[in-house]
N, C-alpha and C positions, 0 to 999 in steps of 0.2 A: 841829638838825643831823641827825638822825634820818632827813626826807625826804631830804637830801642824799645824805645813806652811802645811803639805799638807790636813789636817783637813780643814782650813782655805779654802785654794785654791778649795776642793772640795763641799763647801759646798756657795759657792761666786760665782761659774761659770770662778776661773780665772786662770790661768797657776800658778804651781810653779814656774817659772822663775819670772812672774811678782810679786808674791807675796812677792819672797826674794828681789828683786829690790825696792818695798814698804818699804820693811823692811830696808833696807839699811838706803834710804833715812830719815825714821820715825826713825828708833834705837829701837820701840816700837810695838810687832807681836797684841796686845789689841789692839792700834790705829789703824793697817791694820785691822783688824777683821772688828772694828766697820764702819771705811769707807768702805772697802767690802760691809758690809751688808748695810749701808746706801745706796748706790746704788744700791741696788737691788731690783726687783719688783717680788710683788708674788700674784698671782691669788686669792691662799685660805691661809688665815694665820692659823698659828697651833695655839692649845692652848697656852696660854701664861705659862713663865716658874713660876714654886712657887717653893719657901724654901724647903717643903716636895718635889718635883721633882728633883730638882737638887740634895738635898742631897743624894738620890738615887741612881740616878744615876752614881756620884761621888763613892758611895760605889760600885755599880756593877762594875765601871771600877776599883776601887783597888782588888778585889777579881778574878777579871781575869786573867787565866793563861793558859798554854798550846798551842797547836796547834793556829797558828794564832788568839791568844791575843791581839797584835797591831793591828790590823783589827777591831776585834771589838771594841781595845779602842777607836781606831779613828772613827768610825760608831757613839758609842754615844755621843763622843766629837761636831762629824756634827749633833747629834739630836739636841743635848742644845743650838747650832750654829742658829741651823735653824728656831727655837721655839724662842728665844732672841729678844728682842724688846727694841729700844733707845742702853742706853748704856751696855747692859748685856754679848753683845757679848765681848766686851773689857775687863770688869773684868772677866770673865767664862776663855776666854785666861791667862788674868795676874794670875790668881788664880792657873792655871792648872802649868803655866811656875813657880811659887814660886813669881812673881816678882808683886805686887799690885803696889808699887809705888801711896799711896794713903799719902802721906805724914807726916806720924807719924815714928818717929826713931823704927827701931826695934831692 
């Protein structure tokens, strides 16, 4: 979770500290995501994310290894982060962490 919060934190403008203090109080790193990014303003918005992008990029971060790996999984964790719009930040997190919490028994 670690890479996450700070995925989170550096793609939001906001400290790790306050991001796990969010976290705390939510129980939920999705929920923080997506209020992160709902307060955020942005000059020029990215493309918007698609099916064919994300899954891509989910594939390039599984096949990463070596030398500062973490790095760049967290780089395109902040890309998907940052391109996300409404609620996508939130699942892109729960999806990443295993935890959907989208209410069907698994």
């Amino acid at each position: 979770d670690s890479i996450m919060i700070k995925a989170v934190a550096e793609t939001c403008g906001r400290s790790v500290d306050a991001i796990k203090g969010q976290l705390e109080e939510e129980g939920d790193l999705g929920v923080v995501a997506l209020s992160s990014r709902a307060k955020q303003m942005m000059m020029i918005k990215p493309k918007p994310l698609t099916l064919r992008s994300v899954l891509k990029t989910l594939t390039e971060i599984a096949e990463l290894s070596g030398n500062s790996a973490q790095n760049k999984k967290k780089d395109k964790v902040k890309q998907m982060l940052v391109a996300s719009q409404e609620k996508e930040a939130q699942y892109i997190v729960r999806s990443l962490q295993g935890k959907m919490r989208i209410g069907l028994a698994e």
